[in-house]
C-alpha positions as CSV (number, residue, x, y, z in Angstrom):
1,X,-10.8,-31.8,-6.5
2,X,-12.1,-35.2,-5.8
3,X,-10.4,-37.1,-2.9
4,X,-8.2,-39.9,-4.6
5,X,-6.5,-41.0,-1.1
6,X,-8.5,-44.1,-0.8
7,X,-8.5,-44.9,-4.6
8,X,-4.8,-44.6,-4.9
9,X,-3.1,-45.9,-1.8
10,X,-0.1,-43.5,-2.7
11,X,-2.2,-40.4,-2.1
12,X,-1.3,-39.6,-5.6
13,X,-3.7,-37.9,-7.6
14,X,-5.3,-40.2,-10.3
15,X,-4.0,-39.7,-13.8
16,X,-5.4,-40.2,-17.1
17,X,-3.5,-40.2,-20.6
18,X,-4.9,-39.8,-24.3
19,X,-2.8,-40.5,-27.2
20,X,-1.1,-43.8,-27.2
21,X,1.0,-43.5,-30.3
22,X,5.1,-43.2,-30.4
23,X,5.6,-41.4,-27.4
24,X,2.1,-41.6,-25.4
25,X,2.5,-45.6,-24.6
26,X,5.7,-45.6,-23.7
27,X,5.4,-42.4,-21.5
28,X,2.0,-43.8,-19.8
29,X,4.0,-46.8,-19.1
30,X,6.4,-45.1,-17.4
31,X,3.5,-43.2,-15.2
32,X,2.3,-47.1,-14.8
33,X,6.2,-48.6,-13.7
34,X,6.0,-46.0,-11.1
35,X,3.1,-46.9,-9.6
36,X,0.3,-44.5,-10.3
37,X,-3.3,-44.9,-11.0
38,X,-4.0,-44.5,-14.8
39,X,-6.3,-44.3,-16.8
40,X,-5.7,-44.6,-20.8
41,X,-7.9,-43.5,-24.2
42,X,-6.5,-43.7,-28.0
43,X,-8.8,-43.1,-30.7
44,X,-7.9,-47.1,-32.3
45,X,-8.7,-49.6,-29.6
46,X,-5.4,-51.8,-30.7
47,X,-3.5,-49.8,-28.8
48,X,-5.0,-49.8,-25.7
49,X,-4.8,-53.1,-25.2
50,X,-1.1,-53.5,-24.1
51,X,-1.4,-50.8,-21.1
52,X,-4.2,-52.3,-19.8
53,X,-2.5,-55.7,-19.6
54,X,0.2,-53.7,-17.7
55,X,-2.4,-52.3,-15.4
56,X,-3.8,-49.5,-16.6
57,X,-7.8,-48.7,-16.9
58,X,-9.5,-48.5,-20.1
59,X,-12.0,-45.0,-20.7
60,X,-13.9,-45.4,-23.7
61,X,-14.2,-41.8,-24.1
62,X,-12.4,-39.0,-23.3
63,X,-15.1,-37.5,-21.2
64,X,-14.9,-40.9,-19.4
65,X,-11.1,-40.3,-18.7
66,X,-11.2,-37.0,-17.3
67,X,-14.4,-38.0,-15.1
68,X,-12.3,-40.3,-13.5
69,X,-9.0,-38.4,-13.8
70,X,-7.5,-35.0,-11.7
71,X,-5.0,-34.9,-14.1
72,X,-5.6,-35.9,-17.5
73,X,-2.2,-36.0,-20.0
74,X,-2.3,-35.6,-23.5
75,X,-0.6,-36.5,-26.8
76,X,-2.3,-36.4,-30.3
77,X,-0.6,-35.2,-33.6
78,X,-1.9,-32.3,-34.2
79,X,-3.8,-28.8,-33.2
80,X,-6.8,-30.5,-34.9
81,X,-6.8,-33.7,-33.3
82,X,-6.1,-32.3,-30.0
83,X,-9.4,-29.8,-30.8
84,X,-11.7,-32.9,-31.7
85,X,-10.1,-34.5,-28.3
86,X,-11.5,-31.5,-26.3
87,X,-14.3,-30.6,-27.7
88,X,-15.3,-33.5,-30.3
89,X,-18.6,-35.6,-29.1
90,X,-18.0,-37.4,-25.7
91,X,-14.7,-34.8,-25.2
92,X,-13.1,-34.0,-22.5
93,X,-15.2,-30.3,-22.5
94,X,-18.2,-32.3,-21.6
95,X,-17.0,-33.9,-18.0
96,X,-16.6,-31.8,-15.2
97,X,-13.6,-29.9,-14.7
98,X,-13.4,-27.6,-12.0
99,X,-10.0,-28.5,-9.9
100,X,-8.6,-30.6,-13.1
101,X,-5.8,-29.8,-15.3
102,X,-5.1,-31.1,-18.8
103,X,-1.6,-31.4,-19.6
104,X,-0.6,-30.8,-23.6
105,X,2.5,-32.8,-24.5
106,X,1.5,-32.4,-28.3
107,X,3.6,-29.8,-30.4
108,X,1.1,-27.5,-31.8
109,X,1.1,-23.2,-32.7
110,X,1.5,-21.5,-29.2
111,X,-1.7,-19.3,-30.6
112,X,-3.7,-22.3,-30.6
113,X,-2.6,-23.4,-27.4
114,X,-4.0,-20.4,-25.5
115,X,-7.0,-20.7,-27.3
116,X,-7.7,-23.9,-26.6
117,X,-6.9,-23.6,-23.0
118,X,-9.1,-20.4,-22.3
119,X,-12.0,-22.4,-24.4
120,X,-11.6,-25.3,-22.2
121,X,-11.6,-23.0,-19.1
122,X,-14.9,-21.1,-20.2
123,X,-16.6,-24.6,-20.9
124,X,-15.8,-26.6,-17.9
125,X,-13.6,-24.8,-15.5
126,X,-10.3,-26.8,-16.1
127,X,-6.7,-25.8,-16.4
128,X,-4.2,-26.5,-19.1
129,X,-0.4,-27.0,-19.2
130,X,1.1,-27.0,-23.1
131,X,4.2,-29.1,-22.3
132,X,5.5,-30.4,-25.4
133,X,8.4,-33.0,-25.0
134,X,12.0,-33.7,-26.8
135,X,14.1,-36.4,-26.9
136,X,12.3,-38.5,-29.0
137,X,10.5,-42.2,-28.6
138,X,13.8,-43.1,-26.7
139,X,13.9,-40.2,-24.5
140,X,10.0,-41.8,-23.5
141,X,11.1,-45.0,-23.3
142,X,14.0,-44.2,-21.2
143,X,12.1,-41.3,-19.2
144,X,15.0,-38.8,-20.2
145,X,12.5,-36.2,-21.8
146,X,13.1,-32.9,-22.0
147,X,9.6,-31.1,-21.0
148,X,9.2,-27.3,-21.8
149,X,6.2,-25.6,-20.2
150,X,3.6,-23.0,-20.3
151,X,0.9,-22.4,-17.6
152,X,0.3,-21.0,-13.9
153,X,3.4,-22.1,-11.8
154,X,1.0,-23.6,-8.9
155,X,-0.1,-26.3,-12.0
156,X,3.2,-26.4,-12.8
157,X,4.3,-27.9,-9.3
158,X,0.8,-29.7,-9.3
159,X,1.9,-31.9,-12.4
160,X,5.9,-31.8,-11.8
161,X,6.3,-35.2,-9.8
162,X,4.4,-37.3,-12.3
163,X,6.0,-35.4,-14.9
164,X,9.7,-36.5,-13.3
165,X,8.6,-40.0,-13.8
166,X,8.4,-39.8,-17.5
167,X,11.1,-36.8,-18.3
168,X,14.8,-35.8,-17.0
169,X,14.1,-32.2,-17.2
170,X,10.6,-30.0,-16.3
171,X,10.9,-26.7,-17.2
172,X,8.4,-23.5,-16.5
173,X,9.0,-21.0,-19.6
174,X,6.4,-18.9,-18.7
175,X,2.4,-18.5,-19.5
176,X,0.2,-20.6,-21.4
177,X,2.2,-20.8,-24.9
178,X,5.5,-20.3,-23.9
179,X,6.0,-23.7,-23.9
180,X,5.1,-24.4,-27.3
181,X,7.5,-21.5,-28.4
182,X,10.3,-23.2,-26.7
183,X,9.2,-26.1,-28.4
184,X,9.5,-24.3,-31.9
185,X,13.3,-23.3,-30.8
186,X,13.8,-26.9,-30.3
187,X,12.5,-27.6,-33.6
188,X,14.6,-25.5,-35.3
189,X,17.5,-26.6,-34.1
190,X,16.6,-30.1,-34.5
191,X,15.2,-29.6,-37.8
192,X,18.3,-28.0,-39.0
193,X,20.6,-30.5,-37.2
194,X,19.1,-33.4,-39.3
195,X,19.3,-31.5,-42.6
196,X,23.4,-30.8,-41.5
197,X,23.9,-34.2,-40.9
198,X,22.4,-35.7,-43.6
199,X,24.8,-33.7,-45.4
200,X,27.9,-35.3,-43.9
201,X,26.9,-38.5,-43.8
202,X,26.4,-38.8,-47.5
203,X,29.8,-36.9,-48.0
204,X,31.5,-39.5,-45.8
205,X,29.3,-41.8,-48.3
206,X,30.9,-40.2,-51.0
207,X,33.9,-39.7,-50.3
208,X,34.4,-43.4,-49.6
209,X,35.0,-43.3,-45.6
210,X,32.8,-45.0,-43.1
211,X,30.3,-42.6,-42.5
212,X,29.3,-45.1,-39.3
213,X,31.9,-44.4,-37.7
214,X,31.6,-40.2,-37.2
215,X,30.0,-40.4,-33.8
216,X,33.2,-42.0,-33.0
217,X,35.8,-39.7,-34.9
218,X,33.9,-36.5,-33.3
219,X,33.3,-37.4,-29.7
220,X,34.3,-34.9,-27.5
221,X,35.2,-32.4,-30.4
222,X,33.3,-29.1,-31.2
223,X,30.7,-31.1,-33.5
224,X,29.7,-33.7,-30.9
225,X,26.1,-33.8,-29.6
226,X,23.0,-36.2,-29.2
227,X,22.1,-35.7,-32.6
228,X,25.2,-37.1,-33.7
229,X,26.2,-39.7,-31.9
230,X,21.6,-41.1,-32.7
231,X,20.5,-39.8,-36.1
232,X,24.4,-40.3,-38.0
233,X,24.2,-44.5,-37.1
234,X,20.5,-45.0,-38.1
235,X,21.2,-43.3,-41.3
236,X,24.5,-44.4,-42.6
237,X,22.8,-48.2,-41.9
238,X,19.4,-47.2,-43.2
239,X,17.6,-47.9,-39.9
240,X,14.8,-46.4,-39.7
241,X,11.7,-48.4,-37.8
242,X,10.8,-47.7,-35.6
243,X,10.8,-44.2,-36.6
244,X,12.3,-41.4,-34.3
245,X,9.7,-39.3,-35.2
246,X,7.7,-38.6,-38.8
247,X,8.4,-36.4,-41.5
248,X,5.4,-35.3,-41.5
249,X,5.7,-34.3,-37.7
250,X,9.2,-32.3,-38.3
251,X,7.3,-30.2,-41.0
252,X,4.2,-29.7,-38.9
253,X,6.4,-28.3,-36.8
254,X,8.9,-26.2,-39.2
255,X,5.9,-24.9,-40.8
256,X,5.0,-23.3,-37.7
257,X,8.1,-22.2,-36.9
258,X,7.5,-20.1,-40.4
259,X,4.3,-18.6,-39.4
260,X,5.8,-17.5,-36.0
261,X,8.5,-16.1,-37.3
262,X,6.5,-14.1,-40.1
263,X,4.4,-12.7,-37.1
264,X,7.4,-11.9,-35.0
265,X,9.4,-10.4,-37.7
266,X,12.0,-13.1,-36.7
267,X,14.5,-14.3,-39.9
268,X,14.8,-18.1,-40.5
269,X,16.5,-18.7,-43.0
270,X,18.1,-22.1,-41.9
271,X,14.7,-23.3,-40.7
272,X,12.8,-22.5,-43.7
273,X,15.3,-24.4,-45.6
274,X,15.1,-27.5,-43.7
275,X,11.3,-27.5,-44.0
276,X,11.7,-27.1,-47.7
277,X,14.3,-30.0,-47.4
278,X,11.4,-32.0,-45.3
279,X,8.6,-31.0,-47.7
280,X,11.1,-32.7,-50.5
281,X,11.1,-35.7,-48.2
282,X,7.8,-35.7,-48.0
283,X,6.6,-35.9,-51.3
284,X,9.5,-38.8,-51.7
285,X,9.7,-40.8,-49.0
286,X,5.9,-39.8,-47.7
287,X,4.6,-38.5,-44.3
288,X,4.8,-41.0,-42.1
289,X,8.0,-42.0,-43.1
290,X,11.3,-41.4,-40.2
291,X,12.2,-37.9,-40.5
292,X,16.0,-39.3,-40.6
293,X,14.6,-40.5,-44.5
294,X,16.0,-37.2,-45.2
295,X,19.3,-38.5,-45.8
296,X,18.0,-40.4,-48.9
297,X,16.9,-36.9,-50.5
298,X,21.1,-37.2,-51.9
299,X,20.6,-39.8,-53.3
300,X,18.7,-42.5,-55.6
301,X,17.9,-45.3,-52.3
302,X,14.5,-47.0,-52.0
């Protein structure tokens, strides 16, 4: 591992993030507000920009990143795009990683996780973390993130104070893959949650009673949670940019959940409802429309 005590006056080991989209500017913000040395690569350049104004160093690859990186955090939308990250032309496969861990806060099938970790390991000798995240862009913004791991516990306690700095919660689940399972039990409960409440909301709709005011009416009663008191608001007043998080995303996710289950011999039947309800939405409202566009699957709203 290089030495990064003269570089970083903290003795902090220098960071690097890739993917600045919903949740990678505001979390490499965060990293940035507490004082650490990063270094920042999206595929489009307009969205560089901002970090760097805020202090943070441009790598116009991801090779580039990690050569100037010990830890290198990630967050791309997919298995594919976090494939072409790694191993794409000018990846971070083709810098030297011996002593360097990548950290995985996209949501992607725990199978392709550990194969993309032991790949990057036979390429270039670096160590991977899947930590995908909850708690949405305002958990990033706010640095209340729940982060569910997978990986060797000494990387684990490597990556854990810069970590704390963009998440409330940092939890080992086990090896490589485990946390991307827990991720898919996050999902489905989330998943589910957004179909459910969809459902009241438009029966409060219905039924002629202010459906804004349910997160009030139910606080503190066996139906309260985060869910309700964030997704119930933003749909009864049709608030929906910026988005919590993309259809598309949500049935990324479900989808998996579908395919793990089928290989587990796990039953779903909630989940695989609510992905049919977000394939619906999908095809309605479009992918990269807010996943709480769901609601308008009851009834006839542009």
């Amino acid at each position: 591992m290089a030495d990064v005590s003269k570089a970083n006056p903290q003795g902090a080991e220098r960071l690097g993030y890739l993917g600045l989209g919903l949740m990678g500017a505001p979390m490499s913000r965060r990293l940035l507000e507490a004082g650490y040395q990063v270094t920042v690569w999206n595929r489009s350049e307009g969205k560089v920009a901002p970090l760097v104004e805020a202090g943070a160093k441009r790598a116009d690859t991801p090779r580039a990143l990690l050569a100037n990186s010990d830890i290198a955090f990630m967050c791309v939308t997919d298995a594919k795009a976090v494939e072409e990250v790694i191993f794409g032309p000018e990846g971070l496969g083709a810098a030297a990683g011996t002593g360097k861990l990548v950290v995985d806060f996209s949501s992607i099938h725990p199978d392709a996780a550990r194969d993309l970790a032991k790949r990057l390991k036979d390429v270039n000798g670096a160590g991977w973390i899947d930590a995908p995240v909850s708690g949405g862009t305002k958990g990033a913004e706010e640095g209340t993130l729940a982060i569910m791991a997978g990986g060797e516990a000494a990387d684990i306690e490597r990556v854990r104070p810069y970590i704390l700095s963009m998440a409330r919660r940092f939890t080992h689940m086990g090896p490589t893959g485990a946390g991307q399972t827990t991720k898919l039990c996050n999902q489905v409960i989330v998943g589910c949650a957004m179909a459910v409440l969809a459902e009241a909301t438009r029966l409060a709709v219905n039924a002629g009673i202010d459906a804004k005011r349910l997160p009030e009416a139910l606080a503190g009663g066996f139906a309260d949670s985060i869910p309700l008191q964030l997704f119930v608001p933003r749909m009864a007043q049709g608030i929906h940019s910026p988005p919590l998080g993309h259809i598309a995303t949500m049935l990324k996710d479900l989808d998996t959940v579908a395919d793990v289950a089928q290989a587990t011999s796990t039953p779903v039947p909630m989940a695989s409802l609510a992905g049919q309800l977000f394939r619906l939405a999908k095809a309605a409202r479009g992918a990269d429309a807010d996943a709480l566009e769901i609601y308008k699957l009851s009834a006839a709203e542009r």
